[in-house]
mmCIF file as gemmi writes it, N, C-alpha and C atoms, coordinates in Angstrom:
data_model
loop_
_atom_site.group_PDB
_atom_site.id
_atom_site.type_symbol
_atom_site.label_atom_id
_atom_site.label_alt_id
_atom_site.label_comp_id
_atom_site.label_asym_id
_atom_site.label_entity_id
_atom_site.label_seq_id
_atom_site.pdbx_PDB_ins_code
_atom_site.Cartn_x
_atom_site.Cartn_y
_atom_site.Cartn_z
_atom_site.occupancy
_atom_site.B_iso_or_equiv
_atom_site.pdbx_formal_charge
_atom_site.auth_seq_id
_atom_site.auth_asym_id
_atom_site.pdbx_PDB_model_num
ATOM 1 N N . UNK Axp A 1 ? -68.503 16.023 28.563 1 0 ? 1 A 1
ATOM 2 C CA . UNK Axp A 1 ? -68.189 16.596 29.857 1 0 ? 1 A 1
ATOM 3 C C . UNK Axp A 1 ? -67.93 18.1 29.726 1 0 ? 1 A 1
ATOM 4 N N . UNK Axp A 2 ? -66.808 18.589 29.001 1 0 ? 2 A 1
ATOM 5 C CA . UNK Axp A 2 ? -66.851 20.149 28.794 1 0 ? 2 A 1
ATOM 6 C C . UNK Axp A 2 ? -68.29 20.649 27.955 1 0 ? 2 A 1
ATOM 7 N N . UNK Axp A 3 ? -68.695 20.291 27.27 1 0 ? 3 A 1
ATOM 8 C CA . UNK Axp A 3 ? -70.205 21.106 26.833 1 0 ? 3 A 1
ATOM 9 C C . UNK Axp A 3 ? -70.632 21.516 28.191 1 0 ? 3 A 1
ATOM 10 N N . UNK Axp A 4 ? -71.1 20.164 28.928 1 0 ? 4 A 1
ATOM 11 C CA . UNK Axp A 4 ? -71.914 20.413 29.795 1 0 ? 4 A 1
ATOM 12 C C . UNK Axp A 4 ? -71.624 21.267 30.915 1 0 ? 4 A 1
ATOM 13 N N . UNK Axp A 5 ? -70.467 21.362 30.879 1 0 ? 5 A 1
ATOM 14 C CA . UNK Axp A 5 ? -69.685 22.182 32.211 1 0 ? 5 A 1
ATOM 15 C C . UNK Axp A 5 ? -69.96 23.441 31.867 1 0 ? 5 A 1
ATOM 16 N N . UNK Axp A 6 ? -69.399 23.903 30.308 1 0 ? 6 A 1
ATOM 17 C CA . UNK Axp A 6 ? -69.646 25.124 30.022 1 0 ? 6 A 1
ATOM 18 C C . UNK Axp A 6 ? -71.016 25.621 30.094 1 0 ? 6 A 1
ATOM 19 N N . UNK Axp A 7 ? -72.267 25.048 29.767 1 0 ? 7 A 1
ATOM 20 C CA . UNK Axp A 7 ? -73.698 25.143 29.853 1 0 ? 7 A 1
ATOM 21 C C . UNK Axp A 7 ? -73.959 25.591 31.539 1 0 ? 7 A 1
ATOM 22 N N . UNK Axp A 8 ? -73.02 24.942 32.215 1 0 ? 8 A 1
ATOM 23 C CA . UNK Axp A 8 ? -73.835 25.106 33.663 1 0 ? 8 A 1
ATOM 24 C C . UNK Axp A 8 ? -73.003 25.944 34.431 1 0 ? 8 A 1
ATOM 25 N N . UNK Axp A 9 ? -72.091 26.756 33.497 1 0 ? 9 A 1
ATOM 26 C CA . UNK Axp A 9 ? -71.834 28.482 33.684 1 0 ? 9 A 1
ATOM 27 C C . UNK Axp A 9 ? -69.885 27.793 34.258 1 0 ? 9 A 1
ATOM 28 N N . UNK Axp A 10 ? -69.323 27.026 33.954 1 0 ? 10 A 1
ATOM 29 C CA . UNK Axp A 10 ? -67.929 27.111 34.703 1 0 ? 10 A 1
ATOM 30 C C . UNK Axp A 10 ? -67.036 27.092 33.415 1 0 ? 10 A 1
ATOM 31 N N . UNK Axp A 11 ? -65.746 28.301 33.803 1 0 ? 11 A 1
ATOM 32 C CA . UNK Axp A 11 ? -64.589 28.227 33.127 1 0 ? 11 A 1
ATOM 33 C C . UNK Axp A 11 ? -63.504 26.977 33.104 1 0 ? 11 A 1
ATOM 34 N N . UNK Axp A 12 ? -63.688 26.983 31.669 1 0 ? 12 A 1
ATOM 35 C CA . UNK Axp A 12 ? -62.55 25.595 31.232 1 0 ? 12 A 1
ATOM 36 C C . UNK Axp A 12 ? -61.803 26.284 30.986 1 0 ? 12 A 1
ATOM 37 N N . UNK Axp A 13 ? -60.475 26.059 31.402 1 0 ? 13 A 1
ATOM 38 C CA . UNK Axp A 13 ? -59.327 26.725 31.111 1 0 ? 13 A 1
ATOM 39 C C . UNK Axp A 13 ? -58.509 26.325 30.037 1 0 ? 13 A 1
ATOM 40 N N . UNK Axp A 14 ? -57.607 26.127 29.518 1 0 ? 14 A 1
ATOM 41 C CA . UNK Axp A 14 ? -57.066 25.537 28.14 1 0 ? 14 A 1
ATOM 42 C C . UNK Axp A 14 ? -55.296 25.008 28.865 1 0 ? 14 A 1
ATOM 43 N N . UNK Axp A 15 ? -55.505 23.896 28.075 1 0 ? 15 A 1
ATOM 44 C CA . UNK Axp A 15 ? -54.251 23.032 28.994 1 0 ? 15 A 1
ATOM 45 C C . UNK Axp A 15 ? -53.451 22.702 27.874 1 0 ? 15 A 1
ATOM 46 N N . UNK Axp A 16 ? -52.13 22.61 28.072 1 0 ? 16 A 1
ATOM 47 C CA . UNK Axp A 16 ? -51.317 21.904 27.023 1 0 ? 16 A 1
ATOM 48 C C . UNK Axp A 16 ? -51.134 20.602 27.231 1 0 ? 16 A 1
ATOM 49 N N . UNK Axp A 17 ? -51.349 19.778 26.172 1 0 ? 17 A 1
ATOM 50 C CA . UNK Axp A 17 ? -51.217 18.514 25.602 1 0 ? 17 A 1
ATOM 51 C C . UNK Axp A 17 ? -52.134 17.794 26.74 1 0 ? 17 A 1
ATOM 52 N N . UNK Axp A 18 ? -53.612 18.503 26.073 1 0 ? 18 A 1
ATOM 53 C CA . UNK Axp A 18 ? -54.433 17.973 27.185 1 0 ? 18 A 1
ATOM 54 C C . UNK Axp A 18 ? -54.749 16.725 26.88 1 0 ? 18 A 1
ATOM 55 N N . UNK Axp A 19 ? -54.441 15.921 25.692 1 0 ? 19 A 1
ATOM 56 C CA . UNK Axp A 19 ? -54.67 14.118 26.078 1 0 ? 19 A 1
ATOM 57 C C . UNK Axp A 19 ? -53.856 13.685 25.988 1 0 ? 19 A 1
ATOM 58 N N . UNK Axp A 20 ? -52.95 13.871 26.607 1 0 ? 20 A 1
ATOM 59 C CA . UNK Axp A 20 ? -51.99 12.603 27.158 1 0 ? 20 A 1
ATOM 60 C C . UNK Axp A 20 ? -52.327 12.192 28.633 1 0 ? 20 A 1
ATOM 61 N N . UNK Axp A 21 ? -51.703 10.776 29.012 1 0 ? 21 A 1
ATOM 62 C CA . UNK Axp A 21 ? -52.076 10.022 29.628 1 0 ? 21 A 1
ATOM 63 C C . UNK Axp A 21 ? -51.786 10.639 31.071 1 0 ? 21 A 1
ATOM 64 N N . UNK Axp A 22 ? -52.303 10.301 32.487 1 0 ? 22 A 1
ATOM 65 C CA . UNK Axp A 22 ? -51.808 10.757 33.562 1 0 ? 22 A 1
ATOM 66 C C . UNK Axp A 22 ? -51.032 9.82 34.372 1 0 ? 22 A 1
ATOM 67 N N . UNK Axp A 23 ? -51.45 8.494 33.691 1 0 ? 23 A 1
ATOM 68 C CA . UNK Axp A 23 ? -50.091 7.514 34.148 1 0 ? 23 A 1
ATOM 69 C C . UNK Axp A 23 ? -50.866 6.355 34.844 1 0 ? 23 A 1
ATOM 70 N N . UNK Axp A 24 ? -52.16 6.437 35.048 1 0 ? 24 A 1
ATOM 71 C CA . UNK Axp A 24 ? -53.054 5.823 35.797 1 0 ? 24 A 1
ATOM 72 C C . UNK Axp A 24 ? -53.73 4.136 34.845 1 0 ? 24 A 1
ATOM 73 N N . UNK Axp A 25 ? -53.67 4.788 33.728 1 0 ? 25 A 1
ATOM 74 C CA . UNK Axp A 25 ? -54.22 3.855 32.737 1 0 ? 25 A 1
ATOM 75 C C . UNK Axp A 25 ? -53.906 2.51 32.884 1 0 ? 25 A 1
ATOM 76 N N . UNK Axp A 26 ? -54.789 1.548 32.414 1 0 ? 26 A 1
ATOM 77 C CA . UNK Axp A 26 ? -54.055 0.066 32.389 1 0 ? 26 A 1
ATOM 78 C C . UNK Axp A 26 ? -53.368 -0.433 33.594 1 0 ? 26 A 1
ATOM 79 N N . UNK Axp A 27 ? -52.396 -0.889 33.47 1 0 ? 27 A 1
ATOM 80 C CA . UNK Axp A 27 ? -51.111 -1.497 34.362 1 0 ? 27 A 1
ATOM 81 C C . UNK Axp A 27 ? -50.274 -0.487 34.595 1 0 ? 27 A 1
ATOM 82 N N . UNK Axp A 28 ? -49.761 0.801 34.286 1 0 ? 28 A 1
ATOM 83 C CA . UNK Axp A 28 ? -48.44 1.296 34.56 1 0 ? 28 A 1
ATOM 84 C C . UNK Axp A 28 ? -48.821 2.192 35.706 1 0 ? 28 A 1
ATOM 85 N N . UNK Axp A 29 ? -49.4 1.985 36.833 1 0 ? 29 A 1
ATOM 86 C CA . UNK Axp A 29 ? -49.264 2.204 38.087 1 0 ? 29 A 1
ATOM 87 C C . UNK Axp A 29 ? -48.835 1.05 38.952 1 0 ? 29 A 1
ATOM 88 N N . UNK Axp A 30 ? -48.985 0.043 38.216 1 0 ? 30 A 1
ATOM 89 C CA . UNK Axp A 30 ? -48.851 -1.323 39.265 1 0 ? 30 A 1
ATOM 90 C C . UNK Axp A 30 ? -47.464 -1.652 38.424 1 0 ? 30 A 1
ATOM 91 N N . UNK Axp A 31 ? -47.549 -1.82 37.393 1 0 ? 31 A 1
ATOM 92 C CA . UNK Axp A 31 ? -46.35 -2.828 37.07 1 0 ? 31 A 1
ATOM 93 C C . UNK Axp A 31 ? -44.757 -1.685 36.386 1 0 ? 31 A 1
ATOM 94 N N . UNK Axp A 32 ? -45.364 -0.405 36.176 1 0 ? 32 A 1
ATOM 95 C CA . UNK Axp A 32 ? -44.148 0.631 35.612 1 0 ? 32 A 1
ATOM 96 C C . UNK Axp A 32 ? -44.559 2.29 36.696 1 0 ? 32 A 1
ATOM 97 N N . UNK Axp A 33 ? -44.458 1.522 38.268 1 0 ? 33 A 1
ATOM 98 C CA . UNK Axp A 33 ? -44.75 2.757 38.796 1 0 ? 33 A 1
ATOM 99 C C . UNK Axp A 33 ? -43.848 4.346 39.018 1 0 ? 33 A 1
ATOM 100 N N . UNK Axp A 34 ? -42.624 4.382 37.722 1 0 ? 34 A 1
ATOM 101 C CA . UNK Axp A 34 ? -42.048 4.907 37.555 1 0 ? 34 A 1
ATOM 102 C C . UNK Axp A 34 ? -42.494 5.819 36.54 1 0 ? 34 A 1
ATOM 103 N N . UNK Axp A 35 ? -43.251 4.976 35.551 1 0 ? 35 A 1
ATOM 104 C CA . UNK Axp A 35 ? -43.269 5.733 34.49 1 0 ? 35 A 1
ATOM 105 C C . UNK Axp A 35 ? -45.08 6.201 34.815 1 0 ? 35 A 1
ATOM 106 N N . UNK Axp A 36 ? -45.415 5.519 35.782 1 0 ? 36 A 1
ATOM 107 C CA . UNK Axp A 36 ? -46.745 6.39 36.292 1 0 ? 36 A 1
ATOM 108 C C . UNK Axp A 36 ? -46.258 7.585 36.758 1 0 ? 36 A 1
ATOM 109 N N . UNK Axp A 37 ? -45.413 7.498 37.216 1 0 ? 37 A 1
ATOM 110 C CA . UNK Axp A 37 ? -45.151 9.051 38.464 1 0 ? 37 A 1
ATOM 111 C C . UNK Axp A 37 ? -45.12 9.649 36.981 1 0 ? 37 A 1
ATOM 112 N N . UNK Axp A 38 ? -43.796 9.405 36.523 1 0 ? 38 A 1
ATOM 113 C CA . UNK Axp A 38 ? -43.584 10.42 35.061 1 0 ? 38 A 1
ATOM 114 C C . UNK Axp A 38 ? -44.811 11.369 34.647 1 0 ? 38 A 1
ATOM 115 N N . UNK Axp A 39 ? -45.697 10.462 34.023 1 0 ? 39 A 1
ATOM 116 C CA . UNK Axp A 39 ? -46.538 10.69 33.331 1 0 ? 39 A 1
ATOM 117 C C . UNK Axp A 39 ? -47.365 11.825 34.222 1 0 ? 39 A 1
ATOM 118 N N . UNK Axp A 40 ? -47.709 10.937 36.011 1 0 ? 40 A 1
ATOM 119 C CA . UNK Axp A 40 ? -48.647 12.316 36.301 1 0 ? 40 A 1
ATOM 120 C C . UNK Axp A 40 ? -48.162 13.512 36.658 1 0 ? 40 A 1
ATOM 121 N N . UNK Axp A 41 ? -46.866 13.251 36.994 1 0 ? 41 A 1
ATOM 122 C CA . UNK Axp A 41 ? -46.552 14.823 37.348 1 0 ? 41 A 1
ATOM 123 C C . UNK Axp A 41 ? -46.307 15.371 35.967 1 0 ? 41 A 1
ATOM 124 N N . UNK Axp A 42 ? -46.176 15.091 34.323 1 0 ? 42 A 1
ATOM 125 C CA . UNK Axp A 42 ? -45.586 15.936 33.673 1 0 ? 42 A 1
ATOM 126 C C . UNK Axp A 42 ? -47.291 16.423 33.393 1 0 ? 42 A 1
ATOM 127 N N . UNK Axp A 43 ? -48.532 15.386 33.167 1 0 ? 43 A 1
ATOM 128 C CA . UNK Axp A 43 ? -49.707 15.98 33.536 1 0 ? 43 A 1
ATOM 129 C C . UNK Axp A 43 ? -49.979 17.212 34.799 1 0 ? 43 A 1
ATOM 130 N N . UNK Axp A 44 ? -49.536 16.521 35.667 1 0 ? 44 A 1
ATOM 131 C CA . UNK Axp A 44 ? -50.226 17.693 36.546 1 0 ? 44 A 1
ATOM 132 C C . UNK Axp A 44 ? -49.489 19.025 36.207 1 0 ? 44 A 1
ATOM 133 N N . UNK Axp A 45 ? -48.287 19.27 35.854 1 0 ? 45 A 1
ATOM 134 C CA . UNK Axp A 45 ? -47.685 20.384 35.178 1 0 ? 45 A 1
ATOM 135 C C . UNK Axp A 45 ? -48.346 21.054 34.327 1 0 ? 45 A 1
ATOM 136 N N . UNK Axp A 46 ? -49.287 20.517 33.729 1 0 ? 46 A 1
ATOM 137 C CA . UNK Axp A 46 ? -49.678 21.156 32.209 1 0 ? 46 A 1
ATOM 138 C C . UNK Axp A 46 ? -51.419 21.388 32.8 1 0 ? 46 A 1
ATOM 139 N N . UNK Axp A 47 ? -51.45 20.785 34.023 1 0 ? 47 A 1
ATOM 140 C CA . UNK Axp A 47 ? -52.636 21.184 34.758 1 0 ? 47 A 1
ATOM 141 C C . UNK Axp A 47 ? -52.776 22.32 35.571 1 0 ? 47 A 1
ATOM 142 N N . UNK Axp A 48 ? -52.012 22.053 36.44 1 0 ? 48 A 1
ATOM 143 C CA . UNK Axp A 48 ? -51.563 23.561 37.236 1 0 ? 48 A 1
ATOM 144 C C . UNK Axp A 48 ? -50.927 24.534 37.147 1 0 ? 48 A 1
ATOM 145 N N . UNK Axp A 49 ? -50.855 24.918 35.426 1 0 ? 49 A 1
ATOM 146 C CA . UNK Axp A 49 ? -49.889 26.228 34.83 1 0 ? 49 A 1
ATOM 147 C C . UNK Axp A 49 ? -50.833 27.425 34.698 1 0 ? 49 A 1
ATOM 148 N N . UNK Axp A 50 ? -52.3 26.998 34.257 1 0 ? 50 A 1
ATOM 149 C CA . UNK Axp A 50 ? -53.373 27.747 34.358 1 0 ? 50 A 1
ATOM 150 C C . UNK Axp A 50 ? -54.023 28.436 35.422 1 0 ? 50 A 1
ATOM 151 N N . UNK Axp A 51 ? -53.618 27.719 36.801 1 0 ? 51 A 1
ATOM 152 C CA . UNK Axp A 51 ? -53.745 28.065 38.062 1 0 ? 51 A 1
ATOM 153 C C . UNK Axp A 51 ? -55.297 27.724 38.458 1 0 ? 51 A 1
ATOM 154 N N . UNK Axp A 52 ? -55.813 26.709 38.291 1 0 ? 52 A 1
ATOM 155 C CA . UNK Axp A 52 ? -57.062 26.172 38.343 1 0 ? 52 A 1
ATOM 156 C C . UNK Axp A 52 ? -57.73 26.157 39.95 1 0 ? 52 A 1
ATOM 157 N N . UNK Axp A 53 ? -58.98 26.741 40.065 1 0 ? 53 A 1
ATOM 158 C CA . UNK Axp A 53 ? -59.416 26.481 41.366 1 0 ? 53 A 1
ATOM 159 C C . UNK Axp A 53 ? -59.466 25.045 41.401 1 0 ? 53 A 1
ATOM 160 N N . UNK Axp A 54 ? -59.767 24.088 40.974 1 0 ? 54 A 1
ATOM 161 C CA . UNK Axp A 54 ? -59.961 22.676 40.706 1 0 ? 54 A 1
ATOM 162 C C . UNK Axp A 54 ? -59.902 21.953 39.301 1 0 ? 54 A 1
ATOM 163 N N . UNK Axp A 55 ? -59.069 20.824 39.525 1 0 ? 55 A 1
ATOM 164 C CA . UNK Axp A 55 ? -59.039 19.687 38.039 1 0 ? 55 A 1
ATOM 165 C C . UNK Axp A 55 ? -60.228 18.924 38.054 1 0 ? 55 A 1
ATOM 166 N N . UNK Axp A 56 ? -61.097 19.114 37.129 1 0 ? 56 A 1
ATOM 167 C CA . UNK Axp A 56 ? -62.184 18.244 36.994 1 0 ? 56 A 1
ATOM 168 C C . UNK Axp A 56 ? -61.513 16.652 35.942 1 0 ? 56 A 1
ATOM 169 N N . UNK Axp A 57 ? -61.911 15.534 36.172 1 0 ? 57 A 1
ATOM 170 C CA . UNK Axp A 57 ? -61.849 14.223 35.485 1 0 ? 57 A 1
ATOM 171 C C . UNK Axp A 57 ? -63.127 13.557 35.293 1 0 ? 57 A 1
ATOM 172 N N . UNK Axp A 58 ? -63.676 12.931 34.608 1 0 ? 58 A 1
ATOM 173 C CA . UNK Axp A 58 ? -64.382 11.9 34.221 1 0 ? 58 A 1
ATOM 174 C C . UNK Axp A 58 ? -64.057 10.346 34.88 1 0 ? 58 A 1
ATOM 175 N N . UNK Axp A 59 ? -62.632 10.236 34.749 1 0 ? 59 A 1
ATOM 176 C CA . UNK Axp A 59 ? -62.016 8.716 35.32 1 0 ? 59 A 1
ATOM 177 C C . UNK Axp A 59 ? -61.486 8.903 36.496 1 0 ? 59 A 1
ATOM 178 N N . UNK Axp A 60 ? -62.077 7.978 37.32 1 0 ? 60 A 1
ATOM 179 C CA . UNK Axp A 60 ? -61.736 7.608 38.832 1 0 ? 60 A 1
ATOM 180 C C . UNK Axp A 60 ? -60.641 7.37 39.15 1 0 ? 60 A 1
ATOM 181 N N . UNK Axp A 61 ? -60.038 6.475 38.043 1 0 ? 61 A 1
ATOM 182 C CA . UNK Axp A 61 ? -58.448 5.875 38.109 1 0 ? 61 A 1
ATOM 183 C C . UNK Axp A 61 ? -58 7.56 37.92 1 0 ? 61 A 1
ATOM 184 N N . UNK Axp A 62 ? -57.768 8.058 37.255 1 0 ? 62 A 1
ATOM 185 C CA . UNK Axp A 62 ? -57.052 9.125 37.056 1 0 ? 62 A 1
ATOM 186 C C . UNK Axp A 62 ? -57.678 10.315 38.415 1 0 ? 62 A 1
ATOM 187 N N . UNK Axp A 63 ? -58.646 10.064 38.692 1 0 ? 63 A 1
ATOM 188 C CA . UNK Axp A 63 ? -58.649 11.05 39.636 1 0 ? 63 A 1
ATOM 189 C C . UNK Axp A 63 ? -58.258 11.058 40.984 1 0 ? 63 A 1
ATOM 190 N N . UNK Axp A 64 ? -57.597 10.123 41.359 1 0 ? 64 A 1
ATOM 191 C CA . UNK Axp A 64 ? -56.985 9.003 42.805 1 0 ? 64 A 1
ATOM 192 C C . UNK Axp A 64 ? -55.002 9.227 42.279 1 0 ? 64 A 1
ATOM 193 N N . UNK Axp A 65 ? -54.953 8.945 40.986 1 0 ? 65 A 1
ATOM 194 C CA . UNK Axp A 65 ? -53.855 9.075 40.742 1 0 ? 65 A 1
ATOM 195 C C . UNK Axp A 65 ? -52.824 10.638 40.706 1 0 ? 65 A 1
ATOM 196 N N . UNK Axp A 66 ? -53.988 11.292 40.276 1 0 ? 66 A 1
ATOM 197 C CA . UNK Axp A 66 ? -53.631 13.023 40.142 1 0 ? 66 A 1
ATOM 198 C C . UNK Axp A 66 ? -53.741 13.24 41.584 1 0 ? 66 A 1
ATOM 199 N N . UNK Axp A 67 ? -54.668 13.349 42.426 1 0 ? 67 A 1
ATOM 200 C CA . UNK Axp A 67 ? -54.98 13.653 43.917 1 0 ? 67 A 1
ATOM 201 C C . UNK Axp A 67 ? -53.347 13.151 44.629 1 0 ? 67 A 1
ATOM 202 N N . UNK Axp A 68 ? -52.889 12.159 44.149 1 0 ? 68 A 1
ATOM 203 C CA . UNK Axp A 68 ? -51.996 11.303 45.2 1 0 ? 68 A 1
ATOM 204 C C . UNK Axp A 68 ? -50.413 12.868 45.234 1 0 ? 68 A 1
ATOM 205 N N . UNK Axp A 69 ? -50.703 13.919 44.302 1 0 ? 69 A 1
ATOM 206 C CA . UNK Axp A 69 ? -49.538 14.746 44.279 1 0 ? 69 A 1
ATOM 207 C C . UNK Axp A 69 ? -49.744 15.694 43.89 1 0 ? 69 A 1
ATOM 208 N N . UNK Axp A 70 ? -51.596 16.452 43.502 1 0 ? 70 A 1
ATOM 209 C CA . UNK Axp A 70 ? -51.854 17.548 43.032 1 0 ? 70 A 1
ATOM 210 C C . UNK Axp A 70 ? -52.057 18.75 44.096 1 0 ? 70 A 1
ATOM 211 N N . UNK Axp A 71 ? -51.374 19.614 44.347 1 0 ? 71 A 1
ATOM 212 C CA . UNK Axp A 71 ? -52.053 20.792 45.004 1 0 ? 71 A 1
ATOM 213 C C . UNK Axp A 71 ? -52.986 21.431 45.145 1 0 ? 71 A 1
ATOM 214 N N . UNK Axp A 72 ? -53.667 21.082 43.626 1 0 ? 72 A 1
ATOM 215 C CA . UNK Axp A 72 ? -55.132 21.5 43.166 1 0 ? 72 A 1
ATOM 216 C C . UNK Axp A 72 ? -55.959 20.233 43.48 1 0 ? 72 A 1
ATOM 217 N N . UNK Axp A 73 ? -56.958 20.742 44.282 1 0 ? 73 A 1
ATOM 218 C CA . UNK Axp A 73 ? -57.942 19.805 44.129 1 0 ? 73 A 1
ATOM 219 C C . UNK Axp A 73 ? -58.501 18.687 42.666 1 0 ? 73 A 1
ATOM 220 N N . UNK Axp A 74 ? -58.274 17.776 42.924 1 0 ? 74 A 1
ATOM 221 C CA . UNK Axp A 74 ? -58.704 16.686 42.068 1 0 ? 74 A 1
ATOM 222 C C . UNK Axp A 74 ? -60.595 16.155 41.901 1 0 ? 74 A 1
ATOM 223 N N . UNK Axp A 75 ? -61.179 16.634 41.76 1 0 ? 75 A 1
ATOM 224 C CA . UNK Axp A 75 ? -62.469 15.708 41.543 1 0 ? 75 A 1
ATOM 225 C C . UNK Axp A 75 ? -63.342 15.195 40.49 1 0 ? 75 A 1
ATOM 226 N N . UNK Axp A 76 ? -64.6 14.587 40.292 1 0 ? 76 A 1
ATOM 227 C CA . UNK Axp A 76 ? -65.187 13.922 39.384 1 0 ? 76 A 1
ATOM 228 C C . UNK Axp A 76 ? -65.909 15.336 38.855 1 0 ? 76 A 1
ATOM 229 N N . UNK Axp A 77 ? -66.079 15.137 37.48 1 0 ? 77 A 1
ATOM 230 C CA . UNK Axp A 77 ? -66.839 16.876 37.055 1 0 ? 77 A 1
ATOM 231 C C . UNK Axp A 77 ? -68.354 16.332 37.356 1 0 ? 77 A 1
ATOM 232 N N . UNK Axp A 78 ? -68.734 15.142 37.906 1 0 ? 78 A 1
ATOM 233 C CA . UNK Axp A 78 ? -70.511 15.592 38.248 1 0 ? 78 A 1
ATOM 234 C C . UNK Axp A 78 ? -70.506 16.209 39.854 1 0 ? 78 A 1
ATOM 235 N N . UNK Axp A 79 ? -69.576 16.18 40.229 1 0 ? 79 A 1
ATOM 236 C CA . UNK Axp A 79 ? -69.387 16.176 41.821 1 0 ? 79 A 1
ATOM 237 C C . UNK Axp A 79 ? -69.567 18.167 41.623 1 0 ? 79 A 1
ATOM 238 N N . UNK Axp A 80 ? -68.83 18.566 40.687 1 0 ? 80 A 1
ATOM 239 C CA . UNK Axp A 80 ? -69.287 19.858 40.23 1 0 ? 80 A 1
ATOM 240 C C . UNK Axp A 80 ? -70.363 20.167 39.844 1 0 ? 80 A 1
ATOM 241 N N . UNK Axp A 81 ? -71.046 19.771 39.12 1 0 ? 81 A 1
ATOM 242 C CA . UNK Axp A 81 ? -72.509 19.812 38.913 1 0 ? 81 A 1
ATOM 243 C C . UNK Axp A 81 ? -73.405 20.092 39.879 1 0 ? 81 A 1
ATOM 244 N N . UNK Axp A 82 ? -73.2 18.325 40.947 1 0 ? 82 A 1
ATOM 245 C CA . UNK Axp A 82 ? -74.044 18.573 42.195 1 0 ? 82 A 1
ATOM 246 C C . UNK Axp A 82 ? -73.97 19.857 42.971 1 0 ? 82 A 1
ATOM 247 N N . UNK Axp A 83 ? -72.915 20.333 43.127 1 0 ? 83 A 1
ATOM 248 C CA . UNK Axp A 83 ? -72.245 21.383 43.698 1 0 ? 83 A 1
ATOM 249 C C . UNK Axp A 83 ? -72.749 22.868 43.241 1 0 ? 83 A 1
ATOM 250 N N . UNK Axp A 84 ? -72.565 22.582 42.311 1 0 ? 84 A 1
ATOM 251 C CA . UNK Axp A 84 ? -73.007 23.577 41.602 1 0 ? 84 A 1
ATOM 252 C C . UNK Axp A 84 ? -74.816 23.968 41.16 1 0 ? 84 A 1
């Protein structure tokens, strides 16, 4: 996904502790929706420090889950592509 982004001319910005989870994964939106929130807002923190015109994702689950509290636009990175 980032190769290709970078190839088709868009800035990746550099995120801290860019793989950790956004809280969406598995069960812990349904069954630990506490420790979902946790997780996405301490994600979306480490997302929106860079000041991003938009968060690109690969996963749907995570991109429904980030959207539900991001200021920054949330979308799929082919949706950029098309767009682009």
């Amino acid at each position: 996904m980032k190769a290709v982004l970078k190839r088709a001319g868009f800035e990746l910005l550099a995120v801290q502790e860019s793989t950790i989870c956004c809280g969406s994964a598995g069960t812990y939106s349904i069954l630990q929706p506490g420790l979902a929130r946790e997780l996405r807002d301490r994600k979306l923190k480490h997302l929106q420090l860079p000041e991003p015109e938009v968060i690109a994702t690969a996963n749907i689950g995570c991109l429904t889950h980030l959207n539900t509290a991001s200021e920054i636009p949330v979308v799929h990175w082919l949706n950029l592509l098309e767009a682009g």
